[in-house]
N, C-alpha and C positions, 0 to 999 in steps of 0.2 A: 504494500500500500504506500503511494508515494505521501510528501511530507504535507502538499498542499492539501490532498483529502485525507488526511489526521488531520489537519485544523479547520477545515471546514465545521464540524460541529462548534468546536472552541470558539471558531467567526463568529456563527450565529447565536449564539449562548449569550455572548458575551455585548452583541448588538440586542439582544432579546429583552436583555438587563437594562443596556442605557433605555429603550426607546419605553420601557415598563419606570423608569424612575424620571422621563421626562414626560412622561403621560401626569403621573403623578404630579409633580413640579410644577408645569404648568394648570392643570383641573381647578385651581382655587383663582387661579389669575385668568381661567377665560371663565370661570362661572361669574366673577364678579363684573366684567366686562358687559358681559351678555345680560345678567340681570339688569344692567345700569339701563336697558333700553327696554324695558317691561315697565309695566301697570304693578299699582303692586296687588292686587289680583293676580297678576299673572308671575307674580317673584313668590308667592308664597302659594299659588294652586300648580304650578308648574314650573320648580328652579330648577332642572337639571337639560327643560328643553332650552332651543335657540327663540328667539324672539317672531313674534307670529302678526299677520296684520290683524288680529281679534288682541293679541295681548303687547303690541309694540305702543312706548311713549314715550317722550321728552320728557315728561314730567319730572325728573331728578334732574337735570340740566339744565332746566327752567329754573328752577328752583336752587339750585346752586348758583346759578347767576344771578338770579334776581334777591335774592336773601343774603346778608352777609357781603362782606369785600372778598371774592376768593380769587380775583386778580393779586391784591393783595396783600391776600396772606402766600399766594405761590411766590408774587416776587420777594418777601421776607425769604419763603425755604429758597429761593436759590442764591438772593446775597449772600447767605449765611452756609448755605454749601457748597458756593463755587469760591468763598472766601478763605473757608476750612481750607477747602482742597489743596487752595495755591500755596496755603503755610505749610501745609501738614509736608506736602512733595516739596516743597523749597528746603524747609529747614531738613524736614529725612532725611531729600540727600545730601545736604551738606555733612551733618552727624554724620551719614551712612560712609560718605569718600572718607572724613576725618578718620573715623574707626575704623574701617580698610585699607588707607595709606598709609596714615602716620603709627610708626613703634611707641608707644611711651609708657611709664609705669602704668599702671590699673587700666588700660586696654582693653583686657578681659574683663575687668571686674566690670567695669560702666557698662560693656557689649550687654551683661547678663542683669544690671541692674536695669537698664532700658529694656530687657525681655522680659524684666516683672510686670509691668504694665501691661501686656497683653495676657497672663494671668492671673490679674486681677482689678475685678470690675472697676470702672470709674465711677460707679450707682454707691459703692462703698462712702464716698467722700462728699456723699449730696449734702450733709449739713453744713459741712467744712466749705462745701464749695458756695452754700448760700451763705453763709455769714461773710465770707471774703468779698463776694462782690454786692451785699449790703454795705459792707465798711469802704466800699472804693465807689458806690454810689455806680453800680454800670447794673442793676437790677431794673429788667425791662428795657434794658437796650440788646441789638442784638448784637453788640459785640463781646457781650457776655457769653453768649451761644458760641462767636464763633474761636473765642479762646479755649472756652471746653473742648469744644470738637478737634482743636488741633493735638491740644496736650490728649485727647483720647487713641486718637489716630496716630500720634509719631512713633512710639513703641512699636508697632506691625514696619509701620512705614521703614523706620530704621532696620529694623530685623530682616524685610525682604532686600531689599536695597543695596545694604552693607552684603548680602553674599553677591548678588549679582557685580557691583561693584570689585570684588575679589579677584573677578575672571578677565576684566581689564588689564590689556596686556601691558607692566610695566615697561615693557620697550617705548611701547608708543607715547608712554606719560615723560619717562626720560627726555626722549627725544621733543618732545615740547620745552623742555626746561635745557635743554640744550641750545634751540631756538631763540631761547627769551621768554617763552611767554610765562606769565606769570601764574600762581598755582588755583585764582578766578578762571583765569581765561582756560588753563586744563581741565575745570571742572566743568565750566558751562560748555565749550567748542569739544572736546575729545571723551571725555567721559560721558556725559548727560544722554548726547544723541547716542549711545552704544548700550546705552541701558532705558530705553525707551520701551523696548514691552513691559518689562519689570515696573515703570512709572504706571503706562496702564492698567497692569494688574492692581497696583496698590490703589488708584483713583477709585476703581470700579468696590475694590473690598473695601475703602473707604467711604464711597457715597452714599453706599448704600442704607446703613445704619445711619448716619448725619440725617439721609433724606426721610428718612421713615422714623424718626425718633419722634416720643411724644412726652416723655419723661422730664429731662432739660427744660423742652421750650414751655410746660405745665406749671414748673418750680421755680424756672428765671426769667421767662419773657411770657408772663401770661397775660398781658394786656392787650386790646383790641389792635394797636399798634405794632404790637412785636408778635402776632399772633403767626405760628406757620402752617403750613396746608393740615398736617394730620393734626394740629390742634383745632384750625375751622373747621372738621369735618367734625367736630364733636358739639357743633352748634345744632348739628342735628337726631341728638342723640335727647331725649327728653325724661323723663322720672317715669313721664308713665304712658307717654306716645311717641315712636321712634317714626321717624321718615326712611325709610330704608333708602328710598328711590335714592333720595338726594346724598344719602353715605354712598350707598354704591357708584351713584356717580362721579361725585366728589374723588373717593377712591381710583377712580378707573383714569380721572383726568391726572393722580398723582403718579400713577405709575408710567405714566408718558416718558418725563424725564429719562426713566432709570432706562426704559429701553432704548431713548433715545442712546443715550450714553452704551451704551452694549454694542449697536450698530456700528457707533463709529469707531469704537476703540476694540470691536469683535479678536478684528485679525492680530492685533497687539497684544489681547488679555489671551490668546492662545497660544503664541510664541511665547510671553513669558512664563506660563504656566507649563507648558510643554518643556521650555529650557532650563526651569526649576525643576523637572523630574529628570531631565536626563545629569543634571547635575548632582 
């Protein structure tokens, strides 16, 4: 029996696996989608079919626009996400080259103190973290948001970074410093673009929680002002009568972003995930 029909079952097996945990994966994000465009007669006498012209309605998307700012509160979640992002990847890699380039005492020990942070919660330090920014007066603004989010985010950021980083051919760094250029210009010109799927991996594992967090912007920014998307969707949430229409739509227009962001940076967030397992 040649080698290719021995692995043909092992193909299908193991294609059988992914295509049954992306059925799974996806089931909650097109059920939410599809109900967003139902009656809610038709969300709650028939959620698992597609939308019918007896049970199709705008009514959640009328109603999310018309109720509420959720212009917004979207543009709050993406100031404060696309703000995050740009510190969290700036400062990472900077840390991440520092800890990869340079020798110097406790090297290791800072690499593994900045790996505590990714095991262990930032939800740990919520009181600590409301009294600091009551005493600095930034409660209700969202720069409070987007300093959490960074100090939550650079732990991963640094951790992924600093290996890819690693695999950066000394030659080529030398030879910049033989050149002249100074050890900015190696990082932004020679290093950065070489480690560019690794930046998309960490964006995409970074935004995600930023964008879908409701925790933070509940306890630092809950004012109608600093309100972000998944905090207005709970304007439709009532004590004793829920809008579903209008959550599920609400919901459905928040996960735009996050796919947007998948499409563009797809081919990046593969190659660096790919090149962290062959590493």
């Amino acid at each position: 029996m040649s080698t290719a029909t021995r692995s043909l079952p092992r193909t299908i097996g193991a294609h059988a696996v992914l295509l049954t945990y992306t059925v799974i994966a996806l089931f909650p994000v097109i059920l939410v989608i599809m109900n967003s465009f139902k009656s809610r007669a038709g969300i709650f006498g028939a959620p698992l079919t597609p939308p019918t012209p007896k049970t199709f309605d705008l009514i959640g998307y009328t109603t999310v626009f018309g109720q509420g700012d959720f212009f917004h509160y979207f543009q709050n979640s993406l100031v404060v996400t696309v703000a995050s992002l740009f510190f969290v990847l700036l400062f990472g890699a900077m840390a991440a080259f520092a800890l990869s380039e340079y020798r110097f005492r406790g090297n290791t020990l800072m690499g593994l103190y900045l790996a505590l942070g990714i095991m262990i919660p930032i939800r740990l330090g919520t009181v600590a973290i409301l009294q600091l920014m009551v005493a600095t007066g930034l409660v209700n603004t969202l720069t409070a948001l987007i300093l959490v989010y960074t100090a939550q985010g650079l732990p991963l950021a640094i951790f992924i970074l600093s290996e890819f980083m690693k695999q950066v051919s000394d030659d080529l760094k030398n030879a910049g410093r033989i050149d002249g250029l100074s050890e900015y210009t190696i990082f932004f010109r020679l290093v950065l673009p070489l480690v560019r799927p690794s930046m998309a991996t960490v964006a995409v594992f970074t935004m995600i929680p930023i964008w879908n967090d409701l925790w933070f912007p509940l306890i630092l920014a809950p004012s109608e002002e600093t309100k972000t998307v998944t905090l207005g969707a709970q304007l439709f949430l009532g004590q004793f009568v829920t809008n579903w229409n209008a959550i599920l739509a609400a919901l459905s227009l928040a996960i735009l972003p996050v796919l947007i962001l998948y499409v563009i940076f797809s081919r990046q967030l593969i190659r660096g995930i790919t090149s962290g397992a062959v590493k």
